[in-house]
N, C-alpha and C positions, 0 to 999 in steps of 0.2 A: 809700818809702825805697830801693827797687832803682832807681831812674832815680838818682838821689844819689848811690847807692854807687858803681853804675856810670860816673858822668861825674868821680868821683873819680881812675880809673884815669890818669889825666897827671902827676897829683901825686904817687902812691905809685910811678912807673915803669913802670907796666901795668897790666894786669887781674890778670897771676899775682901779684903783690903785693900783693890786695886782701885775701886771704885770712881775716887777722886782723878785717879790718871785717866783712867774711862772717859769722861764728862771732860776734862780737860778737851782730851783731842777730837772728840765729837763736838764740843763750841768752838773749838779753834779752829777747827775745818769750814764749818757753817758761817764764822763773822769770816773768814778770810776768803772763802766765795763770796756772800754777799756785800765786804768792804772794799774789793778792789774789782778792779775794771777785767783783769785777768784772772783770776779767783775761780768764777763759773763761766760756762759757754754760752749761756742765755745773753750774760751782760756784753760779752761780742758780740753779739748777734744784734742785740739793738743798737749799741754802737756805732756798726755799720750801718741799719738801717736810719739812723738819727745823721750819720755825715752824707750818706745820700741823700738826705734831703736840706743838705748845706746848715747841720747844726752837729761842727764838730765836740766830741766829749773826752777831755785832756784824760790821761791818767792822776794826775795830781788832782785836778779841779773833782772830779769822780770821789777818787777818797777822803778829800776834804766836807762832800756832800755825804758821803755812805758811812764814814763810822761816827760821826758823834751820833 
């Protein structure tokens, strides 16, 4: 996505007016690791640690808790 954003710069006026798309895919990245179950490696990991101890964690029920 950085080559993308970056060969955008002609369009928005420059690079300093990228800004907006900057922030974009830096929050996008971030809620979309920490809104889904597959998103980041961490939330596998507990996942599995939580159904091994026979409390399994749906992919729906997860997002339903993690992004409001």
């Amino acid at each position: 996505m950085i080559p993308m954003i970056k060969s955008m710069a002609p369009a928005f006026g420059g690079a300093e007016n990228l800004m907006s798309l900057w922030w974009s895919l830096g929050l996008g990245v971030c809620l979309g690791g920490n809104g889904s179950l597959i998103g980041a490696s961490a939330n596998l990991i507990v996942a599995g640690f939580a159904e091994r101890a026979g409390h399994r964690i749906g992919f729906l029920p997860f997002m339903a808790m993690a992004f409001p």
